[in-house]
TORKESE-186394 format. One record per atom (N, C-alpha, C): x, y, z. Coordinates in nm, 2 decimals. Atoms other than C-alpha are relative to their C-alpha. Example, Ala and Ser with C-alpha at 12.3 -4.5 7.8 and 13.67 -1.06 7.14 Angstrom:
// residues 2
x: 0.09	y: -0.12	z: 0.00
x: 1.23	y: -0.45	z: 0.78
x: 0.09	y: 0.12	z: 0.00
x: -0.09	y: -0.11	z: 0.00
x: 1.37	y: -0.11	z: 0.71
x: -0.08	y: 0.11	z: 0.08
This chain:
// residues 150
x: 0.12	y: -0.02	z: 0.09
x: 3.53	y: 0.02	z: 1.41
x: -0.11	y: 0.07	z: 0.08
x: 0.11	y: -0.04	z: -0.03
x: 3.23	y: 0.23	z: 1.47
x: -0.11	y: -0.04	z: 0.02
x: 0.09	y: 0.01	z: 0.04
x: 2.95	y: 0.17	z: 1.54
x: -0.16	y: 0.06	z: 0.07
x: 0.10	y: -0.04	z: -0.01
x: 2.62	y: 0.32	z: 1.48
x: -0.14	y: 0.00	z: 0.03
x: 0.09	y: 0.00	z: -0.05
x: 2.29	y: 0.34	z: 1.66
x: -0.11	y: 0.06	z: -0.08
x: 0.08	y: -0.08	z: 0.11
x: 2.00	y: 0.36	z: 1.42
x: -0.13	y: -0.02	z: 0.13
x: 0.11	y: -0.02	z: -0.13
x: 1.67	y: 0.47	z: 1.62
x: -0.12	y: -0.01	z: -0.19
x: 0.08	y: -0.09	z: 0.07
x: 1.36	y: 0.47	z: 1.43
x: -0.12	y: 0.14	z: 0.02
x: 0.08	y: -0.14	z: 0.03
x: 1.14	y: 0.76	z: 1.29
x: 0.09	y: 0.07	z: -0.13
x: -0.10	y: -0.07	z: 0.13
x: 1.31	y: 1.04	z: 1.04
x: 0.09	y: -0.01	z: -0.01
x: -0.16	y: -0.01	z: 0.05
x: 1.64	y: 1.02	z: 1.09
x: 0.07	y: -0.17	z: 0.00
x: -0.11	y: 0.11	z: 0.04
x: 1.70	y: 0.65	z: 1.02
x: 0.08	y: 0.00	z: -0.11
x: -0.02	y: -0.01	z: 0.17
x: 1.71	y: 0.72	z: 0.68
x: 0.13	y: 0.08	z: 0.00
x: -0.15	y: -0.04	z: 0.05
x: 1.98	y: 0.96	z: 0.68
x: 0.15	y: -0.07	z: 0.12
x: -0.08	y: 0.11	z: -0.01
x: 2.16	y: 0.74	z: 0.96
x: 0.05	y: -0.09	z: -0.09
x: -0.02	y: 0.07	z: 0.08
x: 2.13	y: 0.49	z: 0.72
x: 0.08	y: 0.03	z: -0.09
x: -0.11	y: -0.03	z: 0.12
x: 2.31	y: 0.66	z: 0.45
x: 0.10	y: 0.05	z: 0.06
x: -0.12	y: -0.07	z: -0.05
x: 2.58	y: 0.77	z: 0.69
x: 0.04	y: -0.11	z: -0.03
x: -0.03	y: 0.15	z: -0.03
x: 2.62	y: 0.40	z: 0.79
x: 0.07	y: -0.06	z: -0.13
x: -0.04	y: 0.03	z: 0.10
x: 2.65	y: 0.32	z: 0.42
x: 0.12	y: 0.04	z: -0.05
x: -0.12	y: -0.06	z: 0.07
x: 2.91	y: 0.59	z: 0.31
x: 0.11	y: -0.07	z: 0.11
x: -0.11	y: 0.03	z: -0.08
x: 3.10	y: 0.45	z: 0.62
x: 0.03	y: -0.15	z: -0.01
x: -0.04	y: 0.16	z: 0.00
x: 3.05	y: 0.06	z: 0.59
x: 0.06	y: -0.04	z: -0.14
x: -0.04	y: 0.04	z: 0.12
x: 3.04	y: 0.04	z: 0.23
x: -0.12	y: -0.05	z: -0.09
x: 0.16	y: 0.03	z: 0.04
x: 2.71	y: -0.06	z: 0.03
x: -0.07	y: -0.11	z: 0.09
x: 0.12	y: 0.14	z: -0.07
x: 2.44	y: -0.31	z: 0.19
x: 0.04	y: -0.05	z: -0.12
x: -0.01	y: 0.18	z: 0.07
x: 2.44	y: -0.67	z: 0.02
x: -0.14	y: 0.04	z: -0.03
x: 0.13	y: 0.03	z: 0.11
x: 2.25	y: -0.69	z: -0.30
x: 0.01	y: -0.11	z: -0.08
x: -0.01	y: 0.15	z: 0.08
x: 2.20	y: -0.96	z: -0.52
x: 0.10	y: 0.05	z: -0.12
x: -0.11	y: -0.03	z: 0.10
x: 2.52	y: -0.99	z: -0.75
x: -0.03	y: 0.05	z: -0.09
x: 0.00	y: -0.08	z: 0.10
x: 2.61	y: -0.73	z: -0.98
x: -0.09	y: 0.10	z: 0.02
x: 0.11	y: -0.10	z: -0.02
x: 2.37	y: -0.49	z: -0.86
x: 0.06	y: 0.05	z: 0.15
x: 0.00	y: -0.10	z: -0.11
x: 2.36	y: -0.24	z: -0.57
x: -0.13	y: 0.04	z: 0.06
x: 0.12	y: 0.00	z: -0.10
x: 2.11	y: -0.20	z: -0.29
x: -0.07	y: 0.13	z: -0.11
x: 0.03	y: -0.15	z: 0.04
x: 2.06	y: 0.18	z: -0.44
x: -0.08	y: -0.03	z: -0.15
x: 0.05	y: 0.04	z: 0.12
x: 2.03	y: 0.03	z: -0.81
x: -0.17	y: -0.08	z: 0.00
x: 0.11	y: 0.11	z: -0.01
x: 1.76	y: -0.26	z: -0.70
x: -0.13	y: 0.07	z: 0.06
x: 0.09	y: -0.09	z: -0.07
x: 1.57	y: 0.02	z: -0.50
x: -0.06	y: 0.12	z: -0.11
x: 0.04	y: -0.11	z: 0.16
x: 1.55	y: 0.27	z: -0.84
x: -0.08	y: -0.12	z: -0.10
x: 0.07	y: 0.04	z: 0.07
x: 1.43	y: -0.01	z: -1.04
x: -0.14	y: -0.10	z: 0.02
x: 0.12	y: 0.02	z: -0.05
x: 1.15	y: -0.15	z: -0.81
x: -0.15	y: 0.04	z: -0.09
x: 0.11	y: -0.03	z: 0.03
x: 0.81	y: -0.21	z: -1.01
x: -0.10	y: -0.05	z: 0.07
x: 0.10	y: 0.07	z: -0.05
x: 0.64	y: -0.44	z: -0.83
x: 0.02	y: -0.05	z: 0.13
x: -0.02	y: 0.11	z: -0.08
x: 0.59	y: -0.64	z: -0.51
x: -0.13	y: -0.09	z: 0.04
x: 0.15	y: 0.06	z: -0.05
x: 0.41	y: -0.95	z: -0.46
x: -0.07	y: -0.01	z: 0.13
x: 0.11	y: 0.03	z: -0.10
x: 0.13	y: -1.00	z: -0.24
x: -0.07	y: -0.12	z: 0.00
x: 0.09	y: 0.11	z: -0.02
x: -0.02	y: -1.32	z: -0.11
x: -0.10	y: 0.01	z: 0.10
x: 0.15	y: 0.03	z: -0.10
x: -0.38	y: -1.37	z: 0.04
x: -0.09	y: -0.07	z: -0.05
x: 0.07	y: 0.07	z: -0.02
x: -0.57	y: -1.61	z: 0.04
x: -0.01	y: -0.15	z: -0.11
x: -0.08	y: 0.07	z: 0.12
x: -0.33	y: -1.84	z: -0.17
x: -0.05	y: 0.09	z: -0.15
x: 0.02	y: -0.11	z: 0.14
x: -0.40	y: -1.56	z: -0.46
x: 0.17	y: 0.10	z: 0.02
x: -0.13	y: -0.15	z: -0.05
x: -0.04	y: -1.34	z: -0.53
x: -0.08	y: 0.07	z: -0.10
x: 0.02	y: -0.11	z: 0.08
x: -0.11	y: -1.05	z: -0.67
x: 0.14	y: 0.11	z: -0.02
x: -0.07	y: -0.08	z: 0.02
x: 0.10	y: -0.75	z: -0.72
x: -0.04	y: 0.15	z: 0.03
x: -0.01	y: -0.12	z: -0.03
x: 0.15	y: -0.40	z: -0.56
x: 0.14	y: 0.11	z: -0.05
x: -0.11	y: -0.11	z: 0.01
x: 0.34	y: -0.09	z: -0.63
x: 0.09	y: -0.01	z: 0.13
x: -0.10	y: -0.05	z: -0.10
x: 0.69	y: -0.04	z: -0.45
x: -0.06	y: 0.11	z: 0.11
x: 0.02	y: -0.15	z: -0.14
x: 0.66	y: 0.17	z: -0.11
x: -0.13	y: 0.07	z: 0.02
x: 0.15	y: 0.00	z: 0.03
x: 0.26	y: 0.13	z: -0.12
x: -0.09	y: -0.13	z: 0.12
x: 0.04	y: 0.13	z: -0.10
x: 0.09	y: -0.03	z: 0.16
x: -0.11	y: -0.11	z: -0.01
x: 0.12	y: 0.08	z: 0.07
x: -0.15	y: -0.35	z: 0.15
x: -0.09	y: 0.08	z: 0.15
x: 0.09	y: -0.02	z: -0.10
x: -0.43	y: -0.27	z: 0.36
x: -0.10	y: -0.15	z: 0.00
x: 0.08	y: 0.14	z: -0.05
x: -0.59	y: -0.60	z: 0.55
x: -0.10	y: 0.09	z: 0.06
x: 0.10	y: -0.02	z: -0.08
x: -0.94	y: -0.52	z: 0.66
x: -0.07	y: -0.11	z: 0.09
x: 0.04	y: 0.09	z: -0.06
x: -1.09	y: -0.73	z: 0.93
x: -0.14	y: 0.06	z: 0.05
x: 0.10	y: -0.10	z: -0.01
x: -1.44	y: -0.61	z: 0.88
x: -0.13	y: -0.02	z: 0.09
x: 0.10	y: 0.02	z: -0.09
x: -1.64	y: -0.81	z: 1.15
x: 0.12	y: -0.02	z: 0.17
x: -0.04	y: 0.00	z: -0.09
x: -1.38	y: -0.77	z: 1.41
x: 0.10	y: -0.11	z: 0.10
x: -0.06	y: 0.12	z: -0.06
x: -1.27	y: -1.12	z: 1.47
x: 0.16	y: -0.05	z: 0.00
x: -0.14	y: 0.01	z: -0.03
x: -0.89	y: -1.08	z: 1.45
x: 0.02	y: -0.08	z: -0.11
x: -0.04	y: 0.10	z: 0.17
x: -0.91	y: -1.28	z: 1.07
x: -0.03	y: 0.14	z: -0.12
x: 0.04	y: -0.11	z: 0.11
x: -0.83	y: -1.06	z: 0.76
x: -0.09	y: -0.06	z: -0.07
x: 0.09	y: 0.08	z: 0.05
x: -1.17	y: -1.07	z: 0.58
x: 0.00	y: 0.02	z: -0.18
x: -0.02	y: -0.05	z: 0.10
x: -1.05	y: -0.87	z: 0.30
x: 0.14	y: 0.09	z: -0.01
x: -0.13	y: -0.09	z: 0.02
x: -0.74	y: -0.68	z: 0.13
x: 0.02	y: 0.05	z: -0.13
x: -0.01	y: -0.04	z: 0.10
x: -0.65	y: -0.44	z: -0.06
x: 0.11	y: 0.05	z: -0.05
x: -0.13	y: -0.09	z: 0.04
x: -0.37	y: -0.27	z: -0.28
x: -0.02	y: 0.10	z: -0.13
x: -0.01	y: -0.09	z: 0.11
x: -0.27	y: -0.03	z: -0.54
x: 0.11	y: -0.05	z: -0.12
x: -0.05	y: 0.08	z: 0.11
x: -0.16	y: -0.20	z: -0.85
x: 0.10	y: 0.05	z: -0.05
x: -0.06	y: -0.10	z: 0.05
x: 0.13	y: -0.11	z: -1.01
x: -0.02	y: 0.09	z: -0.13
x: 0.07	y: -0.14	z: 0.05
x: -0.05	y: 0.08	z: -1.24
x: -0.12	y: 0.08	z: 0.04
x: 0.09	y: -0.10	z: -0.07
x: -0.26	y: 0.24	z: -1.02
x: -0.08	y: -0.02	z: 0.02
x: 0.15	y: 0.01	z: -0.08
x: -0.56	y: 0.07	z: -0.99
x: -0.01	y: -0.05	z: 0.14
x: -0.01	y: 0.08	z: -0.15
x: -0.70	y: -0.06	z: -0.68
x: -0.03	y: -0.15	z: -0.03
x: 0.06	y: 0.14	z: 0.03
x: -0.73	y: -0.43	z: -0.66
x: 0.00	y: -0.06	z: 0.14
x: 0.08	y: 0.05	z: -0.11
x: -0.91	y: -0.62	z: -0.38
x: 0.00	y: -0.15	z: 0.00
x: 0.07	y: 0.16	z: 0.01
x: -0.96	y: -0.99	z: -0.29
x: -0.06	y: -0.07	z: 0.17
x: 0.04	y: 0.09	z: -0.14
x: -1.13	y: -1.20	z: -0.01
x: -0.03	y: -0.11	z: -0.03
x: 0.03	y: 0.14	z: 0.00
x: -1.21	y: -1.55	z: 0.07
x: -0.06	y: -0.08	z: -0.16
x: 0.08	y: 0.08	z: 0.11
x: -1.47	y: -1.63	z: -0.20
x: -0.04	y: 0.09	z: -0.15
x: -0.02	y: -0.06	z: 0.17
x: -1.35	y: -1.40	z: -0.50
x: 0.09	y: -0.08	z: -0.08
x: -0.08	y: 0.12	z: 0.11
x: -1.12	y: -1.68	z: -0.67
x: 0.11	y: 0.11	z: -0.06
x: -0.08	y: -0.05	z: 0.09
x: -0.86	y: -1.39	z: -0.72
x: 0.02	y: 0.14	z: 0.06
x: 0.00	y: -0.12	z: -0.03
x: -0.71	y: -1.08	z: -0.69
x: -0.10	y: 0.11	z: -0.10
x: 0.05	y: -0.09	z: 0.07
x: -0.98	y: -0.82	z: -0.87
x: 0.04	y: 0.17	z: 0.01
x: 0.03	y: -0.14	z: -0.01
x: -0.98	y: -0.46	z: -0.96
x: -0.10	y: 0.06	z: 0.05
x: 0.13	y: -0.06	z: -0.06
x: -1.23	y: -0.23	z: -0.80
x: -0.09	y: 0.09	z: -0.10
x: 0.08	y: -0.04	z: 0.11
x: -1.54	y: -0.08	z: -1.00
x: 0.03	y: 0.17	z: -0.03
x: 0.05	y: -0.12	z: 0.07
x: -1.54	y: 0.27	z: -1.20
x: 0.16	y: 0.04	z: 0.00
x: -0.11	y: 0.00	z: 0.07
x: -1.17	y: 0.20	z: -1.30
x: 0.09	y: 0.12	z: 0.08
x: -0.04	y: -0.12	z: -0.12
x: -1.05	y: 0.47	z: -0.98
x: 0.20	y: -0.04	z: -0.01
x: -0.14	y: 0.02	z: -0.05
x: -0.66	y: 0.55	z: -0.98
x: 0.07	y: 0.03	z: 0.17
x: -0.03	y: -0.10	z: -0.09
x: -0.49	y: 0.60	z: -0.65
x: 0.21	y: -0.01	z: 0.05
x: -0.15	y: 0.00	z: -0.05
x: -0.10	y: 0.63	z: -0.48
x: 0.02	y: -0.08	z: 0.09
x: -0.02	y: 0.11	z: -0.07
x: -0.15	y: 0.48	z: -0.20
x: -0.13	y: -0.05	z: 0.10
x: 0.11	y: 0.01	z: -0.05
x: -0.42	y: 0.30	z: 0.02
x: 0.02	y: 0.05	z: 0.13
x: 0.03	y: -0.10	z: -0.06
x: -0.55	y: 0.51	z: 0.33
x: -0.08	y: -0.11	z: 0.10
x: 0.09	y: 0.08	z: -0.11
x: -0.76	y: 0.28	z: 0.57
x: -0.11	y: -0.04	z: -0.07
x: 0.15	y: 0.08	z: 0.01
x: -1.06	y: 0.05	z: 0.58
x: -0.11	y: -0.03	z: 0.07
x: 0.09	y: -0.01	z: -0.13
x: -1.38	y: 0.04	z: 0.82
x: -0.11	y: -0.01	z: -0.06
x: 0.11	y: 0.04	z: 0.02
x: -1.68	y: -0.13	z: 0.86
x: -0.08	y: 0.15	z: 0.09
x: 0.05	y: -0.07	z: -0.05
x: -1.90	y: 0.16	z: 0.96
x: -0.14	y: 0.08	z: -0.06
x: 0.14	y: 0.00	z: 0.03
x: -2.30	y: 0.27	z: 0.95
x: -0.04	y: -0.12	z: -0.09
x: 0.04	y: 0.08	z: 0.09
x: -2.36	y: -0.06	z: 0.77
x: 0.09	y: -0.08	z: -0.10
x: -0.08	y: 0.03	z: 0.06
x: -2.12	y: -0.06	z: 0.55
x: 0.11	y: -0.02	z: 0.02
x: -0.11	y: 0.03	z: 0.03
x: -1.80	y: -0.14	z: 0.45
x: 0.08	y: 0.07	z: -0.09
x: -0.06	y: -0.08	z: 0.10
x: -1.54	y: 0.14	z: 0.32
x: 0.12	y: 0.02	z: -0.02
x: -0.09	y: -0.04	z: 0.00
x: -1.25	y: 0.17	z: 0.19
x: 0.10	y: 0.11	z: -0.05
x: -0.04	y: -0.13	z: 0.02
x: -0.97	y: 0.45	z: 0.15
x: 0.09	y: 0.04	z: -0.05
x: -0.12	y: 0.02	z: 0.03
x: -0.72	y: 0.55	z: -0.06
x: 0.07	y: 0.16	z: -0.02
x: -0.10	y: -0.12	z: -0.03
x: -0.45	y: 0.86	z: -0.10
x: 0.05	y: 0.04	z: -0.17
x: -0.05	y: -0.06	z: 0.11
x: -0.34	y: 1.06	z: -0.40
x: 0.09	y: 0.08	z: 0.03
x: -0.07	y: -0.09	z: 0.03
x: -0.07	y: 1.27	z: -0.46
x: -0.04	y: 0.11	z: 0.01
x: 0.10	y: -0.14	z: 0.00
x: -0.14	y: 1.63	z: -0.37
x: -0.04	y: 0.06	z: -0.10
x: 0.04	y: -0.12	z: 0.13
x: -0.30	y: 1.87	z: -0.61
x: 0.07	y: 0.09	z: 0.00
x: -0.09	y: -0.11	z: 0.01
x: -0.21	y: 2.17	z: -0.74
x: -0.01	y: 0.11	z: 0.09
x: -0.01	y: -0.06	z: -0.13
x: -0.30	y: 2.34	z: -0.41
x: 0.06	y: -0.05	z: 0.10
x: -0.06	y: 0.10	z: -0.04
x: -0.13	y: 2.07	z: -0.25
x: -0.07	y: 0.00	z: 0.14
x: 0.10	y: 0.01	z: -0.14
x: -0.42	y: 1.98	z: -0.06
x: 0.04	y: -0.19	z: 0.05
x: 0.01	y: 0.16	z: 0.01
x: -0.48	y: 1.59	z: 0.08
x: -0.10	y: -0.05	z: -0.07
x: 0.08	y: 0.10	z: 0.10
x: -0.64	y: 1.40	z: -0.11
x: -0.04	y: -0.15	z: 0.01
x: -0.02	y: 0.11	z: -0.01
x: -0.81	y: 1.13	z: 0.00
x: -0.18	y: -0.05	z: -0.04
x: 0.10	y: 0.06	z: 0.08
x: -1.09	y: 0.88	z: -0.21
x: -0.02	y: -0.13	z: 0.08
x: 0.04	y: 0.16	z: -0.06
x: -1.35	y: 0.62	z: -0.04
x: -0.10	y: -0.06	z: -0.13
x: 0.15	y: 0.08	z: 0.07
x: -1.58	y: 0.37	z: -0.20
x: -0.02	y: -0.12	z: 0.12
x: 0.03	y: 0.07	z: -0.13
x: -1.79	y: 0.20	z: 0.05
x: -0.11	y: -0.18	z: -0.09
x: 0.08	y: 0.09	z: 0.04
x: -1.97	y: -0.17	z: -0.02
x: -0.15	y: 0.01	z: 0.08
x: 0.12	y: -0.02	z: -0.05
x: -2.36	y: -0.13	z: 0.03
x: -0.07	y: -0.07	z: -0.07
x: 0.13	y: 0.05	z: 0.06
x: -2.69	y: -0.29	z: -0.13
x: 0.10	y: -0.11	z: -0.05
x: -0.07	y: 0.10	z: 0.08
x: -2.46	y: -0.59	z: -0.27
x: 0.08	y: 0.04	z: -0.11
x: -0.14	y: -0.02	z: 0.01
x: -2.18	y: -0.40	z: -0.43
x: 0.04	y: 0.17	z: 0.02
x: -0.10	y: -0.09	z: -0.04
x: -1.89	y: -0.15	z: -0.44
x: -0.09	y: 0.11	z: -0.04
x: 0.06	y: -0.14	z: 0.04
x: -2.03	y: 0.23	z: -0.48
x: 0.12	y: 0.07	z: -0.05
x: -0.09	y: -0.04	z: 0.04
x: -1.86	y: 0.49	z: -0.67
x: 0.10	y: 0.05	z: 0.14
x: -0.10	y: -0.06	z: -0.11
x: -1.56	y: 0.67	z: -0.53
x: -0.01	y: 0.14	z: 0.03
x: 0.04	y: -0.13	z: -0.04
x: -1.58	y: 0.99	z: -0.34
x: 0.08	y: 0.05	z: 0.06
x: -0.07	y: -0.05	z: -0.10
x: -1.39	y: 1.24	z: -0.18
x: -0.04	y: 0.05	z: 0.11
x: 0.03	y: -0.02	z: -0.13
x: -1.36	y: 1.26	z: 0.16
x: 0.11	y: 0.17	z: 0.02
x: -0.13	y: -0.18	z: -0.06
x: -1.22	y: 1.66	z: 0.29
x: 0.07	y: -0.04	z: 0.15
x: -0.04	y: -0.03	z: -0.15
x: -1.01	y: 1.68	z: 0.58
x: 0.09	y: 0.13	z: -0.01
């Protein structure tokens, strides 16, 4: 028997599918196939702060810990329909964020000049530039969303 040394970075992925055509499929839950369960991914849950919520497949949560103390104070995701939705300690819940903003995936979060902002990522344009949207929390709530250039 062979066996294969997966490293990560880029080429796990196609290790991985070497691995596969050679082992035989990964273990999925009966009657299904790893490949199958992976194509029809809509959702995954999220728990914080005893609240689940729900994020899009292959979409990161972003925990902000926005006074530095090593406790997430807030988090956020990208819904599986696209919006963003947020919760902390004393919001009773996972919420959506104001002025109804779509994005792909979230981008970072940072307490900085005062505020509190967070960041999210779109799909390229038709220039196929980056695209990336903050809204920062100021005067007592969220501000619209803006793009940031890089």
């Amino acid at each position: 028997m062979h066996r294969i040394a997966l490293r990560l970075g880029v080429a796990a992925a196609a290790m991985t599918a070497l691995a596969t055509v050679a082992a035989g499929p990964v273990t999925a839950a009966p009657g299904t196939s790893a490949r199958s369960e992976a194509a029809t991914c809509t959702s995954v849950a999220v728990t914080r702060f005893d609240h689940t919520g729900y994020k899009r497949c292959d979409t990161r949560t972003m925990d902000a810990d926005w006074n530095n103390d090593g406790n997430v104070d807030e988090s956020f995701v990208v819904a599986p329909d696209r919006t963003i939705r947020h919760i902390n300690a004393g919001s009773g819940g996972w919420k959506e964020m104001p002025y109804g903003f779509h994005a792909d995936d979230m981008f970072g979060a940072k307490a900085q000049y005062g505020m509190l902002c967070v960041k999210v990522w779109l799909k390229p344009g038709i220039f196929n530039e980056t695209l990336i949207y903050a809204s920062c929390f100021s005067d007592g709530s969220w501000q619209p969303w803006w793009r940031i250039y890089v």
